[in-house]
NUKOLVEX-732703 format. One line per field, with one value per residue (C-alpha): residue number from 1; residue in three letters; z, y, x. Coordinates in nm, 4 decimals, decimal comma. Layout:
N
num	(NUM_...)
residuo	(ALA_...)
w	(Z_...)
v	(Y_...)
u	(X_...)
This chain:
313
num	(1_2_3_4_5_6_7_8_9_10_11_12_13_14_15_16_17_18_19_20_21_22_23_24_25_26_27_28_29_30_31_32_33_34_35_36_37_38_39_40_41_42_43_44_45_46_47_48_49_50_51_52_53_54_55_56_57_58_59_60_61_62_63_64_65_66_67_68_69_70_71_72_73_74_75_76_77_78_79_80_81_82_83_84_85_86_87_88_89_90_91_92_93_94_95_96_97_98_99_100_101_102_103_104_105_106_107_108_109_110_111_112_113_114_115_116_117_118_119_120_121_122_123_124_125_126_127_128_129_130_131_132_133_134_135_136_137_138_139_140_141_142_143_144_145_146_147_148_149_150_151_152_153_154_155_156_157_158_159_160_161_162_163_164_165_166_167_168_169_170_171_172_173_174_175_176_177_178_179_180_181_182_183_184_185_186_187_188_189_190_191_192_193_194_195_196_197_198_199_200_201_202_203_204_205_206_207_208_209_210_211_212_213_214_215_216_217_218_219_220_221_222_223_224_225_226_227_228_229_230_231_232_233_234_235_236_237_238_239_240_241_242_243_244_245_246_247_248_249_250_251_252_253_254_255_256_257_258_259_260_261_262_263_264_265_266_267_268_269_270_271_272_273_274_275_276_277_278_279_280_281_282_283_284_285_286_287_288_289_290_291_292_293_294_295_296_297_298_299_300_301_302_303_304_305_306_307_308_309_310_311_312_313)
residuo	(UNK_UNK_UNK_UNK_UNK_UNK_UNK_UNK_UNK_UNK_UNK_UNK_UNK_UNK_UNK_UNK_UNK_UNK_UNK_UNK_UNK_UNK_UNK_UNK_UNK_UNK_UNK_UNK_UNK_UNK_UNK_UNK_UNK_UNK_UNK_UNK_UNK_UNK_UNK_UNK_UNK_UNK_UNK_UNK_UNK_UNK_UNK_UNK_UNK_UNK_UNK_UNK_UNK_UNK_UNK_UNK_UNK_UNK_UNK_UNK_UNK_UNK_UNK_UNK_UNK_UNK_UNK_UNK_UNK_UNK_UNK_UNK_UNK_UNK_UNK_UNK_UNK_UNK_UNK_UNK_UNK_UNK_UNK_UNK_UNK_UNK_UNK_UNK_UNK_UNK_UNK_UNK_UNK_UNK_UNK_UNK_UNK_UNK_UNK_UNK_UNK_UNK_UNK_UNK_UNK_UNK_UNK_UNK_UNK_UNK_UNK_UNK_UNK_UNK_UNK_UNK_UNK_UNK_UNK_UNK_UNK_UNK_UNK_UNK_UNK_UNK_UNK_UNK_UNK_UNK_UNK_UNK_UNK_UNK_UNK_UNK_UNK_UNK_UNK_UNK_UNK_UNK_UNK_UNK_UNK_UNK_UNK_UNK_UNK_UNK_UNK_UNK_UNK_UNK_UNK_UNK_UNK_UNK_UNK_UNK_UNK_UNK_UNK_UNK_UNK_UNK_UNK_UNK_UNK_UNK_UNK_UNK_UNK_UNK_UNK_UNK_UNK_UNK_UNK_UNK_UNK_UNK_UNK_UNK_UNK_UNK_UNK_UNK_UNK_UNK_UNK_UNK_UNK_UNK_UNK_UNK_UNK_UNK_UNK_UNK_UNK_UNK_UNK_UNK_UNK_UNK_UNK_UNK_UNK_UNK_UNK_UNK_UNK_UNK_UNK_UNK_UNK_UNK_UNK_UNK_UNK_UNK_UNK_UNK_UNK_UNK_UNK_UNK_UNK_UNK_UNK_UNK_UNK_UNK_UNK_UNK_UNK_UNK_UNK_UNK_UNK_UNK_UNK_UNK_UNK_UNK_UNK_UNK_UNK_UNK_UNK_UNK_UNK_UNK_UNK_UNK_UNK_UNK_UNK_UNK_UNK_UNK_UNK_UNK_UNK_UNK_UNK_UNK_UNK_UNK_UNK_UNK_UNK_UNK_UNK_UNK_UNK_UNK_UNK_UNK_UNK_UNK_UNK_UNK_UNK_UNK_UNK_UNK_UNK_UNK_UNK_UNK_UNK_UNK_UNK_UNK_UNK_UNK_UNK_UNK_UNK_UNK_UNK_UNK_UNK_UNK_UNK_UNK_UNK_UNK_UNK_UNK_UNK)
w	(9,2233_9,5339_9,3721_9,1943_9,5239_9,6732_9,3711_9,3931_9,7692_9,6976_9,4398_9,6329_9,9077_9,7133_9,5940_9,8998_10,0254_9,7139_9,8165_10,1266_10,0304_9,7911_10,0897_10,3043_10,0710_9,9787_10,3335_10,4644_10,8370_10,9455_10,9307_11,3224_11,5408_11,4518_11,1052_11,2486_11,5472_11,6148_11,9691_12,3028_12,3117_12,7203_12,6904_12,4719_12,2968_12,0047_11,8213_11,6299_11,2350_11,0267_10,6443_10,3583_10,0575_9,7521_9,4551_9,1935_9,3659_9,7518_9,7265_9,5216_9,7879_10,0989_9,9366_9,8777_10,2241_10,3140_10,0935_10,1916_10,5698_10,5487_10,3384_10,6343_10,8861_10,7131_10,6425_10,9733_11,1316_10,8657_10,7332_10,3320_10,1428_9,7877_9,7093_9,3828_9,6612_9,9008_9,6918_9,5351_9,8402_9,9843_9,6741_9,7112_10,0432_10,2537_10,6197_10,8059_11,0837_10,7775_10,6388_10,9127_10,9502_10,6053_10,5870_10,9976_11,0544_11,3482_11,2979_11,4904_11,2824_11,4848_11,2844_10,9312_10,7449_10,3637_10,2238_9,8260_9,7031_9,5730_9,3568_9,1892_9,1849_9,3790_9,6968_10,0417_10,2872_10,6072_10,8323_11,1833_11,2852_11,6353_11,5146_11,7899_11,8128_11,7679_11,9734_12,0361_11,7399_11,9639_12,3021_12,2164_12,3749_12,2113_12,3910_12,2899_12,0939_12,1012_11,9931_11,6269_11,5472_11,7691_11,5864_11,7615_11,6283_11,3271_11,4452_11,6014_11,2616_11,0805_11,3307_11,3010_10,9312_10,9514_11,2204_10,9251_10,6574_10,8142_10,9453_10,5626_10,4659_10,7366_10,6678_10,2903_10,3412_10,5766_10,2475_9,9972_10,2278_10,2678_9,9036_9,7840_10,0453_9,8988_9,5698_9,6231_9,7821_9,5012_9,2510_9,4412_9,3857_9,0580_8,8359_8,7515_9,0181_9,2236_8,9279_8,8782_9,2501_9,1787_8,8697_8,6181_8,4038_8,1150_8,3042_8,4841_8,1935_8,0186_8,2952_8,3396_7,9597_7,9701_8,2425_8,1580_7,8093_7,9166_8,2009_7,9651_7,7215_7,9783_8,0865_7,7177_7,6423_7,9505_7,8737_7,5021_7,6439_7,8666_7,5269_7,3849_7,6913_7,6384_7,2608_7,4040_7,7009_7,4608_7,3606_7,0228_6,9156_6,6418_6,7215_6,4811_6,6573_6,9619_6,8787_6,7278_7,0280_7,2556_7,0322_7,0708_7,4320_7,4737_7,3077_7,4615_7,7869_7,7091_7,6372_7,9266_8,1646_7,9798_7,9841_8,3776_8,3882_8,2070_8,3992_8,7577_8,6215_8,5135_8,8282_9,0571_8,8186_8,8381_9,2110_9,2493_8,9586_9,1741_9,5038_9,3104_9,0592_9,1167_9,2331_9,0075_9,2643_9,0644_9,2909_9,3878_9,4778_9,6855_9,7396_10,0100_9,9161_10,1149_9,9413_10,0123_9,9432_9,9634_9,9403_9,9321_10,0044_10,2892_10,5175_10,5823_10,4084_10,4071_10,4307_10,2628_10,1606_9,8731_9,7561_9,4696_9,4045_9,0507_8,9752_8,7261_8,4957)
v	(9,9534_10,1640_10,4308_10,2851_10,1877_10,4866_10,6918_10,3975_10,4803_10,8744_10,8829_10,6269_10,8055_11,1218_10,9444_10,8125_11,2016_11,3404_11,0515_11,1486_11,5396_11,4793_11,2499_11,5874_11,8261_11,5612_11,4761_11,7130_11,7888_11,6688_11,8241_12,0077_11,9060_12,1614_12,0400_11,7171_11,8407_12,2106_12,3135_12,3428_12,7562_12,8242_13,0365_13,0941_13,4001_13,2762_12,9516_12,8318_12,7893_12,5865_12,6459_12,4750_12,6609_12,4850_12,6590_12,6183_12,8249_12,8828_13,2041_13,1155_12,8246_13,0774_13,3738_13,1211_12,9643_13,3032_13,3896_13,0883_13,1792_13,5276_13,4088_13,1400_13,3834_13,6054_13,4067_13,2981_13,6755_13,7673_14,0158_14,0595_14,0189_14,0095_13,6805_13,8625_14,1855_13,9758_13,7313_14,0996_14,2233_13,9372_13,9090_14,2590_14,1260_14,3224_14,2311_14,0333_14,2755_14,5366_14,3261_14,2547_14,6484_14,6910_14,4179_14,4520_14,1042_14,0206_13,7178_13,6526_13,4026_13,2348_12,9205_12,8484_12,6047_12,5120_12,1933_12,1108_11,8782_11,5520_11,4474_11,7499_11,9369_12,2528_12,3589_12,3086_12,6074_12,5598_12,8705_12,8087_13,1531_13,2330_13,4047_13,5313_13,3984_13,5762_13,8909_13,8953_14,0626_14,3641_14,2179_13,8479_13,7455_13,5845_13,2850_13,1952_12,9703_12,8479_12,4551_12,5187_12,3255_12,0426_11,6995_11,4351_11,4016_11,3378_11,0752_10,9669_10,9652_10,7756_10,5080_10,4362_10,4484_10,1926_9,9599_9,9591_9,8957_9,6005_9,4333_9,4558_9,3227_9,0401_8,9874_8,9596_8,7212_8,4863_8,5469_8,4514_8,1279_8,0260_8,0731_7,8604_7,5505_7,5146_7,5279_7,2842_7,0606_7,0923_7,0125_6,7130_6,5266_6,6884_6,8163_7,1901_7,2602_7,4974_7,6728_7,6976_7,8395_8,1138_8,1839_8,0907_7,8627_7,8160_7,6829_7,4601_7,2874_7,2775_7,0832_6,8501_6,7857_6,6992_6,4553_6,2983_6,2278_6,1552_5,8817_5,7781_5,6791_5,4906_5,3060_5,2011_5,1209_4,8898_4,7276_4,6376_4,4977_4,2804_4,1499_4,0605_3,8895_3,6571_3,5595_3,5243_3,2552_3,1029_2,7438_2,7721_3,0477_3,0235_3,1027_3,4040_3,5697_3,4773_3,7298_4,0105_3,9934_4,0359_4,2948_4,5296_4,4688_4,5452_4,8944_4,9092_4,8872_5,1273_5,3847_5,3146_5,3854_5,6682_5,8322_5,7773_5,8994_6,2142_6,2086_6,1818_6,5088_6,7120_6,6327_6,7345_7,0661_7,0973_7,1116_7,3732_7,5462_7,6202_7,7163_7,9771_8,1708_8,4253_8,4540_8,6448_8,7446_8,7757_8,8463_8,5558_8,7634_8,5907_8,7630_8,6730_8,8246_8,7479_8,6391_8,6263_8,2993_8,2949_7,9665_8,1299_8,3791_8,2629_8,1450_8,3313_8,3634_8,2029_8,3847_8,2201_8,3381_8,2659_8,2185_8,2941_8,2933_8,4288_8,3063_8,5349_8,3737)
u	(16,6744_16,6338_16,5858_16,2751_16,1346_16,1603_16,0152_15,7356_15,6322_15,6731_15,4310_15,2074_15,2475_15,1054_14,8169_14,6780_14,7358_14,5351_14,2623_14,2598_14,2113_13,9412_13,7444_13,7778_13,6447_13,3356_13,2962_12,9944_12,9223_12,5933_12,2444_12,1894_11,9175_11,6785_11,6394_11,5094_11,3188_11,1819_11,2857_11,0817_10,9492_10,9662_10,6656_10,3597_10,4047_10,5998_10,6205_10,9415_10,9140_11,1106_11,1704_11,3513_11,4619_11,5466_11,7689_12,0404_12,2432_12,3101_12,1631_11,8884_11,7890_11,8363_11,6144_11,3456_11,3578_11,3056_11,0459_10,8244_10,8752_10,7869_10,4578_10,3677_10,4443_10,1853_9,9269_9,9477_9,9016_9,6778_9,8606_9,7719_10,1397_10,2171_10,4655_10,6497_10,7236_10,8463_11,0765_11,2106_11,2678_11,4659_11,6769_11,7928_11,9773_11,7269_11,8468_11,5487_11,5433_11,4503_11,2024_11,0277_10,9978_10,9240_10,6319_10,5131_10,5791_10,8571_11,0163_11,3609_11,5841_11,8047_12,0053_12,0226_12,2381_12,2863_12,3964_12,4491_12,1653_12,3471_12,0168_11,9683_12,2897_12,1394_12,1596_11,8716_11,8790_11,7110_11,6081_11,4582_11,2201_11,0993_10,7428_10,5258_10,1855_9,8695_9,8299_10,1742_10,3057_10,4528_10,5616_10,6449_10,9426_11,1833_11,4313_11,7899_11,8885_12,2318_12,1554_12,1944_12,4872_12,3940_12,4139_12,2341_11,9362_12,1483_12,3382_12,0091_11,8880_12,1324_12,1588_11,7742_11,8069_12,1054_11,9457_11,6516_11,8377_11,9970_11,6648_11,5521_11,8598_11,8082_11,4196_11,5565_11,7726_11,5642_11,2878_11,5221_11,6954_11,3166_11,2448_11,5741_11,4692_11,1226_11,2758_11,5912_11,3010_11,0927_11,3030_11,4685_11,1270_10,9533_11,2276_11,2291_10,9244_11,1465_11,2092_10,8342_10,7582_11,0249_10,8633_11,1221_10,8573_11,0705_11,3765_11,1444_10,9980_11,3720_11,4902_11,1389_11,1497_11,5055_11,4985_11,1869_11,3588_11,6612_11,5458_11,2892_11,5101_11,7808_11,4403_11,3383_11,6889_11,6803_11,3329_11,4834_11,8233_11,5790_11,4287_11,7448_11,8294_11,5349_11,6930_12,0030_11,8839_11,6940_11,7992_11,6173_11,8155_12,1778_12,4284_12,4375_12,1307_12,2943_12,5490_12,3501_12,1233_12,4593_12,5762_12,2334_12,1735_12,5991_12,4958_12,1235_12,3133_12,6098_12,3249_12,1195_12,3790_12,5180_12,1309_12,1310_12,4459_12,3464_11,9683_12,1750_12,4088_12,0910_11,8872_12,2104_12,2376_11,8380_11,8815_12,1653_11,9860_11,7018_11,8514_12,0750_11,7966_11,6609_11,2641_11,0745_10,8949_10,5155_10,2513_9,9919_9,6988_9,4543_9,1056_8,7910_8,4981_8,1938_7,8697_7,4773_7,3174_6,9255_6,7546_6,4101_6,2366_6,0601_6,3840_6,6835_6,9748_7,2799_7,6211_7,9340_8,2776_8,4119_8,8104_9,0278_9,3668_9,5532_9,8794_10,0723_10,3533)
């Protein structure tokens, strides 16, 4: 018996290591500042650029990143490039400094990152390029950059996107506890109306036709017992009437309470029916649209807006 315990915890044991493994190779590092936000230049001669490459491969995303930076760095200084030279150039694995030479543009990269592209199955490069402005294509001094694996901004980032994704989830809910009062309200006093303002017509009627038939036939069933208690406190009547008359208002009275019984059980179900489905959600479009009345022609005339509002079922 120990032994199957222990050979139990071993191999769970292993398992929660091979979990833990996989998590670590999955598990990316975060996105660096610069992606996010372009640094501050300290002086004017050159601007930063930031590019995103997008590719099956790593490689493939990082030559067109540069690609696409060496073409905005051009058009930018005017200088007249051909795309299909410049994308066969970078594939070769032409160092930047060497392109730069080769195509008279100076461009100083200084960080770059790649990350694999969990929609697509590809990979994003990003490249960030100190390019010197116009008229400073010779003497442009460059600064330092040593921010580029700076993560901030990313944790900036994903605490704004989780503070935003819990306010919807709150505004949501405060919609959908508002939505399932007016319905559970609704339906308390008109049967299946909730299920009408969340826009679940069918089930609405279902339960209005149901209760209205039900009740309706306790009520009858109660107005006909009354009738045979009129024949049965009536001095004229035999004694054999008597009896049939006790008999049918016995079973007109048996079914009345067993249709209220059933009305009551629908009408609770109704209720908890329509605090618990879903709204539909169908847009009610409401529309002003302002109009021009004249009266004549010889007074002024009169300005009015008029209303509408569309349902959709």
């Amino acid at each position: 018996m120990r032994k199957f315990f222990f050979v139990l915890f071993a191999l769970l044991t292993i398992s929660v290591l091979c979990l833990e493994v996989t998590a670590q190779t999955k598990r990316r590092p975060p996105l660096p500042d610069w992606v996010f936000e372009k640094p501050q230049r300290s002086n004017s001669t050159f601007y930063y650029h930031r590019e995103k490459g997008v590719g099956e491969t790593e490689q493939e995303a990082r030559n067109a990143a540069y690609t696409q930076a060496f073409m905005q760095v051009a058009l930018k200084l005017g200088i007249p490039l051909n795309t299909e030279d410049i994308s066969e150039a970078v594939a070769k694995g032409t160092n930047v400094r060497m392109l730069s030479q080769r195509f008279t543009i100076p461009m100083n990269v200084v960080c770059y990152c790649s990350r694999p592209n969990e929609q697509t199955g590809g990979w994003n490069y990003w490249i960030l390029c100190q390019i010197p402005e116009i008229g400073y294509a010779d003497n442009a001094r460059f600064d330092d950059f040593n921010e580029c694996f700076k993560f901030e901004k990313h944790e900036e980032f994903q605490k704004k996107e989780q503070a935003q994704a819990e306010q919807r989830k709150r505004e949501e809910k405060r919609l959908i506890n508002n939505s399932n009062a007016r319905a559970l309200a609704a339906s308390t006093f008109i049967p299946g109306m909730g299920q009408m303002l969340k826009k679940q017509g069918g089930t609405g009627a279902a339960f209005l036709i149901s209760e209205l038939a039900v009740f309706g036939g306790g009520t009858a069933c109660y107005f006909l017992g009354q009738e045979q208690s009129k024949i049965m406190k009536d001095i004229s009547t035999s004694y054999e009437d008597y009896k049939k008359a006790k008999d049918k208002k016995n079973i007109y009275d048996i079914t009345m309470y067993t249709a209220f019984g059933i009305g009551a059980a629908i009408h609770i179900a109704n209720m908890v029916h329509a605090w618990y489905v879903k709204d539909k959600n169908l847009p009610v479009d409401v529309t002003f649209a302002p109009a021009v009345l004249p009266i004549n022609k010889l007074s002024q005339p009169s300005y009015a807006y008029g209303a509408s509002v569309q349902i959709k079922f």
